[in-house]
C-alpha positions as CSV (number, residue, x, y, z in Angstrom):
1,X,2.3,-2.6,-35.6
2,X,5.5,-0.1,-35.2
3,X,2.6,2.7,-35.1
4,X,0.4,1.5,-32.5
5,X,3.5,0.7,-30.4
6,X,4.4,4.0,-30.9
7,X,1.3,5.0,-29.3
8,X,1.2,2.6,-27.2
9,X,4.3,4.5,-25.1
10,X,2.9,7.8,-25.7
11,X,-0.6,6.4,-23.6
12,X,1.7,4.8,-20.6
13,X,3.4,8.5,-20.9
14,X,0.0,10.3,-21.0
15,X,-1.8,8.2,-18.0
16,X,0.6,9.0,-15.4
17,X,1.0,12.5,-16.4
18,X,-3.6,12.7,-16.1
19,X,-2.9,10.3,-13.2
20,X,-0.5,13.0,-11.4
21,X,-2.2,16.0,-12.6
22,X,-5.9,15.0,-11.2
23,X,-4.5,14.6,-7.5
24,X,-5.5,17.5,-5.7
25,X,-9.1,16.7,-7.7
26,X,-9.6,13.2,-6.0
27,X,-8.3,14.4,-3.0
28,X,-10.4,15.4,0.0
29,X,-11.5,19.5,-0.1
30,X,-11.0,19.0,3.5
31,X,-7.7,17.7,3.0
32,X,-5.6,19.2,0.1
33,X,-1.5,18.7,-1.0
34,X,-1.2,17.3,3.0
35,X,-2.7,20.3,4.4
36,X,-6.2,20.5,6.7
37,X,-8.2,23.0,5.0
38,X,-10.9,24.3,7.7
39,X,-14.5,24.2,5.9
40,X,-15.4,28.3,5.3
41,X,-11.9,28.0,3.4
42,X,-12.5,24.8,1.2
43,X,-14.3,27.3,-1.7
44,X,-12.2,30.4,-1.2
45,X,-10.8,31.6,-4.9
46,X,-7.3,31.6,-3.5
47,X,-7.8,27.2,-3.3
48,X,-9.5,26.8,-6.1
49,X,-7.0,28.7,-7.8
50,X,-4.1,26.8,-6.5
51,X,-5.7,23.3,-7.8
52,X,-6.2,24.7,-11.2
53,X,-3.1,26.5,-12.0
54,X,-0.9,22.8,-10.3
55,X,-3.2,20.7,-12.5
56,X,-3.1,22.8,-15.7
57,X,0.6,23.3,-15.4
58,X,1.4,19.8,-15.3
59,X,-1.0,18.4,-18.1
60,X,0.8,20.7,-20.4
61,X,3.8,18.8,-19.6
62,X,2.4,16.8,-22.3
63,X,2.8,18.9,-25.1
64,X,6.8,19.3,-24.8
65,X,6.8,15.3,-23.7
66,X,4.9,14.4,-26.8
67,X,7.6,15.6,-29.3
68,X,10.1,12.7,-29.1
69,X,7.2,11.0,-30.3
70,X,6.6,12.4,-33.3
71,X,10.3,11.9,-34.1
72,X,10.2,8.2,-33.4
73,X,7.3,8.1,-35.7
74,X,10.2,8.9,-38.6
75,X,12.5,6.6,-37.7
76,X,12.6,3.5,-40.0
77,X,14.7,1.0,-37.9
78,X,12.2,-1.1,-35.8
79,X,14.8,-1.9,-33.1
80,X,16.5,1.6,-33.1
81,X,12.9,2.7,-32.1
82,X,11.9,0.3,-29.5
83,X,15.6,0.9,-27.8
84,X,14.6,4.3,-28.2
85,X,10.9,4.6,-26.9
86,X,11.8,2.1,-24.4
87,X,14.4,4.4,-22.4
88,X,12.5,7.2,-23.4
89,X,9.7,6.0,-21.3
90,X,11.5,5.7,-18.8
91,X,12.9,9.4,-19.1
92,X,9.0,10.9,-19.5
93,X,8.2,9.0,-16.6
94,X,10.6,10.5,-14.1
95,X,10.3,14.2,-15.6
96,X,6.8,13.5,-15.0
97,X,7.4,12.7,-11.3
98,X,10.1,15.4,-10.8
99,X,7.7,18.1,-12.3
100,X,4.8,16.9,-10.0
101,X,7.2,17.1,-6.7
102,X,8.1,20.4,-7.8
103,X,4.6,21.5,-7.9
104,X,3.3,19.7,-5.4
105,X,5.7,21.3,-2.4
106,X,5.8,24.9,-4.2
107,X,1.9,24.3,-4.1
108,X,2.0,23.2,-0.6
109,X,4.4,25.9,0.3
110,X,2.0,28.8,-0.8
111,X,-1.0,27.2,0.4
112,X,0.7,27.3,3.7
113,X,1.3,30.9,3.7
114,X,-2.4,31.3,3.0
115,X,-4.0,29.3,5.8
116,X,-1.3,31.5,8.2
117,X,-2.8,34.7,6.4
118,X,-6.1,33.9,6.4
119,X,-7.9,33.4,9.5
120,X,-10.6,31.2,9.8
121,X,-14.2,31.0,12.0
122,X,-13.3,27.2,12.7
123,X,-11.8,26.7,16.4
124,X,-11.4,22.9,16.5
125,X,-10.7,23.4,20.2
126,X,-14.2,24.2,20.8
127,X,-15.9,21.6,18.8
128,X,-16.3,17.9,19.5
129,X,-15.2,15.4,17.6
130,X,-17.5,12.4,16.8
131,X,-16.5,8.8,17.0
132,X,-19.3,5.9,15.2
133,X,-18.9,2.8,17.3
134,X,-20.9,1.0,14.7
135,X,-18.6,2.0,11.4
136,X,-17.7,-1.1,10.6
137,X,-20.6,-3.5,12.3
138,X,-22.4,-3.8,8.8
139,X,-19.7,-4.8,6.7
140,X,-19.3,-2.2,3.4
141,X,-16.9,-4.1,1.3
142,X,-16.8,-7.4,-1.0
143,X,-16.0,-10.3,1.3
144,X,-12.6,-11.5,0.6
145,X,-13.9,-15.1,-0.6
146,X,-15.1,-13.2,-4.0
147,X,-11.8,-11.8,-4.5
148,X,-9.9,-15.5,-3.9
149,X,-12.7,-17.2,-5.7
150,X,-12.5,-15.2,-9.0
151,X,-8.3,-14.9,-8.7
152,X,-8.5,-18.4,-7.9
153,X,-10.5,-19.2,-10.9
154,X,-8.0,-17.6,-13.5
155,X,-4.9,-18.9,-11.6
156,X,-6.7,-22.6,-12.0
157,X,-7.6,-22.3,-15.5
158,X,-3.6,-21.3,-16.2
159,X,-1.9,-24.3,-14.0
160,X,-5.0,-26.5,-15.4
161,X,-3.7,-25.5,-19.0
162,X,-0.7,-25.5,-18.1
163,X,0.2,-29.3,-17.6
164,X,-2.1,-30.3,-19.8
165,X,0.0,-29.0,-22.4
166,X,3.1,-29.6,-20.6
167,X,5.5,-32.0,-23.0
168,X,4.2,-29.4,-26.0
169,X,5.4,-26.3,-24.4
170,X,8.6,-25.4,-26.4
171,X,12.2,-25.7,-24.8
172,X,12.7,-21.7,-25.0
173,X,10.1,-19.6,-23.7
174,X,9.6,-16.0,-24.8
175,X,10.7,-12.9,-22.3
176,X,10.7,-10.2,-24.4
177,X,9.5,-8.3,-27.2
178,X,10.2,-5.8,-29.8
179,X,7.9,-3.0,-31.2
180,X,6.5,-5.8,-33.9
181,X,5.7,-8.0,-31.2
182,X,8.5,-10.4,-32.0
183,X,10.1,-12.3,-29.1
184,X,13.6,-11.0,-29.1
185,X,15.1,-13.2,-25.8
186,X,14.4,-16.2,-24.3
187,X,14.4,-18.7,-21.0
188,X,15.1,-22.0,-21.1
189,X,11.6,-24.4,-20.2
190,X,11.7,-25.4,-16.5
191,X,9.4,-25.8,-13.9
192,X,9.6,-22.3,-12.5
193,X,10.0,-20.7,-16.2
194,X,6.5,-22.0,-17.0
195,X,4.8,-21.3,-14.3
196,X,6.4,-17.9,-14.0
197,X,2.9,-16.2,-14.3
198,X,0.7,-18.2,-12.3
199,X,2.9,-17.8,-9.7
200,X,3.1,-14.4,-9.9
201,X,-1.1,-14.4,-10.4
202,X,-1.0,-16.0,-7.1
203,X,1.4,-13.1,-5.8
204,X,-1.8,-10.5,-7.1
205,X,-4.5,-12.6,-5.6
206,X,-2.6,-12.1,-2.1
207,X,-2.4,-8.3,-2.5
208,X,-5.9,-7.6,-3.8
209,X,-7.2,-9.8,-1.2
210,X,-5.4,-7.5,1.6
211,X,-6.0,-4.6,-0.3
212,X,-9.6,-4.9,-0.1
213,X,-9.7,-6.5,3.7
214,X,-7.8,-3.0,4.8
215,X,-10.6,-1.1,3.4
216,X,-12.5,-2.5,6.1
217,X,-9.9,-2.0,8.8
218,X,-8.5,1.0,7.7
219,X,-9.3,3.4,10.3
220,X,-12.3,6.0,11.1
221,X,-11.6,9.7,9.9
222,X,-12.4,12.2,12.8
223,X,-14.8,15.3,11.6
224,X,-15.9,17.7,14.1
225,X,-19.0,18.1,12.5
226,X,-21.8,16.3,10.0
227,X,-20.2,13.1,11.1
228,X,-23.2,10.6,10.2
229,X,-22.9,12.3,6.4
230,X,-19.3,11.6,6.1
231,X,-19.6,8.3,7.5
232,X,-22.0,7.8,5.2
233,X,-20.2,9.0,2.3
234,X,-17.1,7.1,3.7
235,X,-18.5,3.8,3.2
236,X,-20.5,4.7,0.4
237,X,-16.9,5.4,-1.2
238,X,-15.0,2.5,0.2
239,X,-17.4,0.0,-1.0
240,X,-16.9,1.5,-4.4
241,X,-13.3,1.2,-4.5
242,X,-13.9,-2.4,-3.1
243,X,-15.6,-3.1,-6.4
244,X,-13.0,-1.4,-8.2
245,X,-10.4,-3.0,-7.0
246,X,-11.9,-6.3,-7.6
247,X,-12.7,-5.2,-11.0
248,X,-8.7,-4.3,-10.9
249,X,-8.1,-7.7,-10.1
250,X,-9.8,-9.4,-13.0
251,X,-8.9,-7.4,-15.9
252,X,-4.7,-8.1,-14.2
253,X,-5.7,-11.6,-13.9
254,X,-7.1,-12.0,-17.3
255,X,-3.9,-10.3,-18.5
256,X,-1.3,-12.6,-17.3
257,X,-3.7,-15.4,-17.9
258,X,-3.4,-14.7,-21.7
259,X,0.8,-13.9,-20.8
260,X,0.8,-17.9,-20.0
261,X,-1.2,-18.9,-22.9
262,X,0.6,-16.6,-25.2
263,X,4.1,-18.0,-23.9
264,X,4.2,-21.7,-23.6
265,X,1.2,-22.2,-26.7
266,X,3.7,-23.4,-29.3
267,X,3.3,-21.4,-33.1
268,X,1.5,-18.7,-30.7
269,X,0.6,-15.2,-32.6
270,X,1.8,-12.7,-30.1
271,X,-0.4,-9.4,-32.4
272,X,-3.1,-9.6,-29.5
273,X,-0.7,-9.0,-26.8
274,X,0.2,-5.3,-27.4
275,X,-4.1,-4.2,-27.5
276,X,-4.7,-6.1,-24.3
277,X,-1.8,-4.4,-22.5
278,X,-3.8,-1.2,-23.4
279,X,-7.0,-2.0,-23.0
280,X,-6.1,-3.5,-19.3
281,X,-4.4,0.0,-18.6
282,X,-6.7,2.5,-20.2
283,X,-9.5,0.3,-18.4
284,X,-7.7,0.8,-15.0
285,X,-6.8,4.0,-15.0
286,X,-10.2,4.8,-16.4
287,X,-12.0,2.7,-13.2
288,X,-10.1,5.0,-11.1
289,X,-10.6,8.3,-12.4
290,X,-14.4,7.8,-12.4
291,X,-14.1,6.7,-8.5
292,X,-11.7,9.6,-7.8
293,X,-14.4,12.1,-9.5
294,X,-17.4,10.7,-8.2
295,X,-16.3,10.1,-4.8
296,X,-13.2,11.8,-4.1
297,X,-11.0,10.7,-1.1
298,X,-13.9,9.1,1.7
299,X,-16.5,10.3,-0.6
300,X,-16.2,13.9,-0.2
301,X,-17.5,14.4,-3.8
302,X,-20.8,12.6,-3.0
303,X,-22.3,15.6,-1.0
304,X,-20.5,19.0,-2.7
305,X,-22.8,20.8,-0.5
306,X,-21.4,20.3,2.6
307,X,-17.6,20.8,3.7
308,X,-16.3,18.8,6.0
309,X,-14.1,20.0,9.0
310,X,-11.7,17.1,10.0
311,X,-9.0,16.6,12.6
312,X,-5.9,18.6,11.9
313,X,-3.3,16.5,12.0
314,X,-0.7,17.6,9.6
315,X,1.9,16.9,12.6
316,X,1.7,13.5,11.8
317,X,1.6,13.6,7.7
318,X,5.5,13.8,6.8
319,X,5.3,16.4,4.0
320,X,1.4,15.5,3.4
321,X,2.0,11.7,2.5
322,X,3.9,9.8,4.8
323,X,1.6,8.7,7.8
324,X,4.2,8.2,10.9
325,X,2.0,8.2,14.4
326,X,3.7,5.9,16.7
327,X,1.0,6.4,19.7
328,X,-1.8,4.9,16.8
329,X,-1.8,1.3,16.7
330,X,-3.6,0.9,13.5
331,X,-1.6,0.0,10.6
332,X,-3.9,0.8,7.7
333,X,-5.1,4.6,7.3
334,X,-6.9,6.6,4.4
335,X,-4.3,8.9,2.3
336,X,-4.5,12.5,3.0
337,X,-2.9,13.4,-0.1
338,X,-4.7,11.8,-3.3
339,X,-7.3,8.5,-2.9
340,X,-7.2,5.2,-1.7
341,X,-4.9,3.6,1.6
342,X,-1.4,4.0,3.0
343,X,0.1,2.4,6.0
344,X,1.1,4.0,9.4
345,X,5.2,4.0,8.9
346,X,5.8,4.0,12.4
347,X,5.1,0.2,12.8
348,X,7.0,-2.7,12.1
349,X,4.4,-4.5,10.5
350,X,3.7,-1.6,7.8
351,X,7.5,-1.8,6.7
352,X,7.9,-5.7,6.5
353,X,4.6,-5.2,4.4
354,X,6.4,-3.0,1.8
355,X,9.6,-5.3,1.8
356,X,7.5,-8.1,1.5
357,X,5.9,-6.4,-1.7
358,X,8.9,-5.1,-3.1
359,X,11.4,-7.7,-3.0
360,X,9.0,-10.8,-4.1
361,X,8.4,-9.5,-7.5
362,X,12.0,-9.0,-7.8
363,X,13.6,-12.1,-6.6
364,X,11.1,-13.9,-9.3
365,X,12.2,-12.0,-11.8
366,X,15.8,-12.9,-10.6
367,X,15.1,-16.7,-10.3
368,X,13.0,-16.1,-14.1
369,X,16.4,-14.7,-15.8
């Protein structure tokens, strides 16, 4: 078991390295590290050499990063090891981040310089810019009653379980874990202590079910040209990641359904605990990847052929990421930087939003100790 925990960490330090590295490659080719790239550009040699050398450079990350492994893998003491790998993580995780912010703004920074060097045929002042009334008059996404129907079924079965079980569950209830899978601390039985995970289930349900209603709201990207194929390919892709996400949803679900059964189920044999962990991350990360590849951001990927000329609106992105627009009242936009949404910062709603995400889980986890 000390093995596969071993490699357990080394995957959580290997998905977010693939997870940073493969940015620029699910982004938009209209839209790369923040920057509008105009369309006779998107497949100059310059670009395309930009993306490879920032993605190459920071998969090899992994090479020095996997070395502490290999040394943990000699060590005898099962506690020194998990003390070890566990602050290690933590280490490979923010040299992982540091080394993509340093690549991502020295990759920005030259990829400025060329767009200034490099003139382009595209005058966006000429051209006009097509709005689709009808976007969003055939819904493209799963309605939200699938996403509280199937949450809502796994959160049942766990409080159903739950108090049926009830005077069995023991009077300490297992928090934590060493590399064997052991429990190693413990929280006395109590109402909120047992239903710790359902609650936080019900916490999930609540942000998947936004998630995938902002999909919907998230507002229409402006092209200047081949609008009804990008529409196209914009709902094509957000009904994709709608099916993702609710795919997200279950495999989490299932997770901390088996996390309740595991921790009040008394003589319980925590060994299946570790795998699932994996397979629910490996399975996520994989979901993902295969949308960000297919599709890229608003479905770029789907027609290769054609390059997209959108609005340039770089004025707005805060180095490439942060959305701050204070004349646009919509609250949910797509990312310009990488896939998926992000919120307009410059209203209120957007920052009670990330408070509201933020401090929840950590209060529970106050109220849990």
């Amino acid at each position: 078991m000390i093995y596969f925990f071993i490699g357990f960490m080394f995957l959580m330090t290997l998905l977010i390295n693939i997870s940073l590295a493969f940015t620029p490659r699910i982004s938009r080719r209209s839209n790369l590290f923040g920057l509008t790239i105009p369309s006779d550009l998107q497949n100059s040699e310059e670009i395309t050499h930009l993306v490879y050398f920032f993605t190459k450079t920071l998969l090899s990350l992994n090479i020095p990063l996997s070395l502490p492994f290999i040394l943990a893998l000699l060590m005898k003491d099962v506690e020194k090891t998990t003390n070890f790998l566990s602050i290690y993580l933590l280490a490979a995780m923010l040299i992982n981040f540091l080394a993509f912010l340093i690549l991502y703004f020295d990759t920005r920074r030259k990829l400025a310089h060329f767009l200034l060097e490099t003139p382009s045929k595209i005058n966006q002042s000429k051209q006009k810019i097509t709005v689709d009334l009808s976007f969003r008059s055939n819904p493209f996404i799963l309605p939200n009653w699938v996403f509280v129907f199937l949450n809502g079924s796994f959160i049942l079965f766990s409080l159903v379980y739950t108090f049926l079980i009830y005077p069995k569950i023991p009077q300490e209830i297992p928090t934590n874990f060493d590399a064997m899978m052991q429990p190693t601390s413990f929280s006395s039985k109590s109402l909120f202590t047992v239903l710790f995970a359902p609650i936080f289930q019900v916490f999930l349900l609540v942000v998947f079910t936004v998630t995938n209603g902002a999909l919907l709201k998230a507002k229409q990207e402006s092209v200047l040209k081949d609008s009804k194929i990008y529409n196209q390919n914009d709902r094509q892709f957000r009904k994709a990641t709608s099916i993702s996400l609710l795919f997200t949803s279950i495999l989490m679900q299932t997770l901390f359904t088996f996390i309740q059964w595991m921790t009040i189920t008394p003589n319980t044999n925590y060994s299946l605990f570790l795998p699932l962990i994996v397979l629910t991350l490996v399975s996520i990360v994989g979901i993902n990847l295969f949308i960000g590849f297919k599709y890229r951001q608003s479905g770029e990927g789907l027609t290769p052929e054609v390059n997209f000329d959108t609005r340039t609106d770089d004025d707005i992105w805060k180095f490439g990421v942060f959305y701050y627009n204070p004349q646009d009242p919509s609250i949910w936009v797509m990312k310009k930087t990488g896939m998926g949404l992000t919120t307009n910062f410059a209203r209120w709603e957007s920052w009670l939003l990330i408070i509201g995400l933020l401090l929840i889980p950590i209060v529970m986890a106050l109220f849990f100790k």
